[in-house]
Steps between C-alpha positions, in 0.01 A plus 500: 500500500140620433280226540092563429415158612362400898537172670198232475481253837261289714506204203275164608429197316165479356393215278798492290597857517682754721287767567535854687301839550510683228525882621473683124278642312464406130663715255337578173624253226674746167681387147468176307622141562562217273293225533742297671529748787107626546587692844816702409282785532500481868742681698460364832780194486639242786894435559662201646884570620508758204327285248186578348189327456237504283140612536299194430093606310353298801560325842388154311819606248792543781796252438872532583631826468180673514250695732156612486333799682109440602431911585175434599539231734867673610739156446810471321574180345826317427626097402797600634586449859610823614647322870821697522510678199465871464147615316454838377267671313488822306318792675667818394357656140895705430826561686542865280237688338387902488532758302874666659708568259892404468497197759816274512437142585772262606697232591145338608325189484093526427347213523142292571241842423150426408502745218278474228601373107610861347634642826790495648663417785743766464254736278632841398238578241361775712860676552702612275941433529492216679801316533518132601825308552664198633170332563353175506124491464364177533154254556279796421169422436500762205776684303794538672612803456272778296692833365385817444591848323902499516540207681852308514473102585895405561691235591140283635450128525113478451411141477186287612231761465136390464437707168800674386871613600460908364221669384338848452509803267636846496756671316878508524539151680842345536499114540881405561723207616210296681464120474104406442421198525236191576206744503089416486536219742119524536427425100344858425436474067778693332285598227361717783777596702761331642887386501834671563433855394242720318452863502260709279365860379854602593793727312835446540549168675831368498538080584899440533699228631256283609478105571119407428462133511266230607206737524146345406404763221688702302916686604447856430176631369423849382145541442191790418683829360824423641749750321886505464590188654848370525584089602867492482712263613300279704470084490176388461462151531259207582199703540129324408421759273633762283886586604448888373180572428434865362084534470301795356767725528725770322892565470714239675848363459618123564829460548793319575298224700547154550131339484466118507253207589234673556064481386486129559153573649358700172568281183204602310517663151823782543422562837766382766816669298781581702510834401131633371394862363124462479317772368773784544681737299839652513686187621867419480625173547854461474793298630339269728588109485238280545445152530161338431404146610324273249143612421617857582475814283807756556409848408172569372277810426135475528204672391143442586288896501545523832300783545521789844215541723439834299452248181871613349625196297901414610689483199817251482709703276838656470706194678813387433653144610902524394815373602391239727633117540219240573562160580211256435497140699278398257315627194496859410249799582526827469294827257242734547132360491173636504135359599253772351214492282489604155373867512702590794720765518759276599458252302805548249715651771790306596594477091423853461559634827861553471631208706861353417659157550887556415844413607370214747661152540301231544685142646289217405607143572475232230242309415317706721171529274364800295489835637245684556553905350182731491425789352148646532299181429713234314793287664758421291821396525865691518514511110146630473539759784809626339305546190263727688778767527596356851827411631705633181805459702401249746635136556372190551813241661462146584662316739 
């Protein structure tokens, strides 16, 4: 076991806290945090026998389960009486880091580091062939685990992280046969970054076998310039946002997954599908099952000109959605939509962009209430979206 935290002593009562010496030095605050949570930012966090607490914005603030570091007057601050109890608090910014290339890692615990949000605590961006097996990363302030050029993540439980399980770009990643779960314990904002697992600007990443549930954010995210991407075979489930989320990217297949429950936290408009291909091209989706809890969306393309820092305008165009069997808990939702002005490039693109809707089956319970089908701007229903040209040979079964 790797552990990057150091023990925190010498408690007293004071008023009604328990107070100590506080022997860091404050750590400069990185990413965004949801309102709820206004000091995820803050890597510097507290255990109690292995559980952690959670920053409080001010001394006045601290209640059970809680601390608050003064730096400038050198206290810690907890509710919790600490008599007999084991406190710890992260110290160490990584267990692995450096630019070495073809590093094995395994049959390790890595736990408690006070890295950053976007670093890891294993963090292989600067190598290239690292492999990393039979781990358990765990209560990291950051990402868990961060991959590089040609890096293999295998057979990992990476659960409990501050921001995220995996991160990190590069090409020719493997991601195989982990489980991924309960990640962003600190409440960073998924819209910014955070979750189970999201790499970008990266070719040839392959996500296989994986369980990704429970994670607060999206499963599996692909994002910026991510080319040939393959999600096969993994189960996806329970996740606050997207399940498979494929964002301003280029050739990918989806296949053969099972992807359920999840984007409970981002029911707004089409977002929070549990499988999502937002301004991307080149995307196969095929043979997944899905099921999609009422007030859920199941696969759904998006465009909005998403434009590149160099002003290049993503294009959602040349997808194709076959073959798959969705399962709706309530009514359902499902098409290609776009949010663009007239005048903009984009603005006719998912009806004239190439995209296809065919051969799905869609299991709708009755009386469940009218559906919701998109295409480009209007939402019709199954009859009118067939009339578009779409699902020519899908089904629609009740039950």
């Amino acid at each position: 076991m790797l552990d990057g935290s150091r023990p925190v002593s010498g408690f007293r009562r004071e008023q009604r806290y328990w107070v100590a010496t506080n022997p860091f030095q404050p750590t400069a605050a990185h990413g965004e945090c949801l309102p709820s949570a206004p000091t995820c930012d803050r890597p510097q966090i507290l255990f109690i026998d292995d559980r952690p607490l959670i920053k409080a914005a001010s001394k006045r603030a601290v209640g059970k389960g809680q601390f608050y570091i003064d730096y400038d007057g050198g206290k810690i601050y907890l509710a919790d009486d600490p008599t007999d109890r084991r406190v710890e608090a992260t110290a160490a910014p990584f267990a692995f880091k450096g630019p070495a290339a073809d590093v094995t890692i395994g049959n390790i615990t890595v736990e408690k580091y006070r890295n950053a949000a976007q670093d890891g605590a294993i963090d292989a961006r600067e190598g290239t062939g690292w492999i990393i097996e039979n781990c358990e990363v765990r209560l990291n302030s950051g990402t868990g685990i961060s991959a590089g050029p040609g890096s293999r993540v295998q057979h990992c439980a990476i659960h409990h992280n501050g921001q995220m399980g995996i991160g990190g770009n590069g090409n020719n990643m493997l991601i195989e046969d982990n489980r991924i779960w309960s990640n962003n314990i600190y409440g960073f904002d998924p819209d910014w970054e955070a979750g189970g697992v999201k790499i970008a600007e990266s070719d040839g990443v392959t996500f296989r076998r994986n369980h990704v549930y429970d994670n607060n954010g999206p499963g599996l995210w692909c994002d910026i310039d991510c080319h040939n991407v393959l999600y096969e075979d993994n189960l996806i489930e329970n996740n606050r946002y997207m399940g498979i989320h494929h964002e301003i990217s280029f050739r990918a297949v989806i296949r053969n997954n099972v992807v359920r429950h999840n984007g409970s936290g981002k029911r707004s408009w089409f977002w929070g599908a549990d499988i999502d291909v937002a301004a991307s091209e080149g995307v196969e989706v095929t043979g997944n099952k899905l099921t999609v809890d009422a007030g859920g969306c199941g696969i759904v393309l998006i465009d909005q000109g998403r434009r590149s820092d160099s002003g290049r305008e993503y294009k959602t165009r040349n997808n194709v959605v076959h073959d798959n069997e969705i399962t709706f808990e309530g009514a359902p939702c499902a098409g290609g939509v776009s949010d663009t002005m007239p005048g903009d490039a984009n603005f006719d693109i998912i009806a004239k962009g190439n995209n296809r809707f065919d051969g799905n089956t869609y299991r709708v319970r009755r009386g469940s209430g009218a559906g919701r089908f998109v295409w480009g701007r209007e939402v019709t229903d199954w009859d009118g979206f067939r009339r578009k040209g779409l699902e020519g040979s899908g089904r629609m079964v009740l039950f």
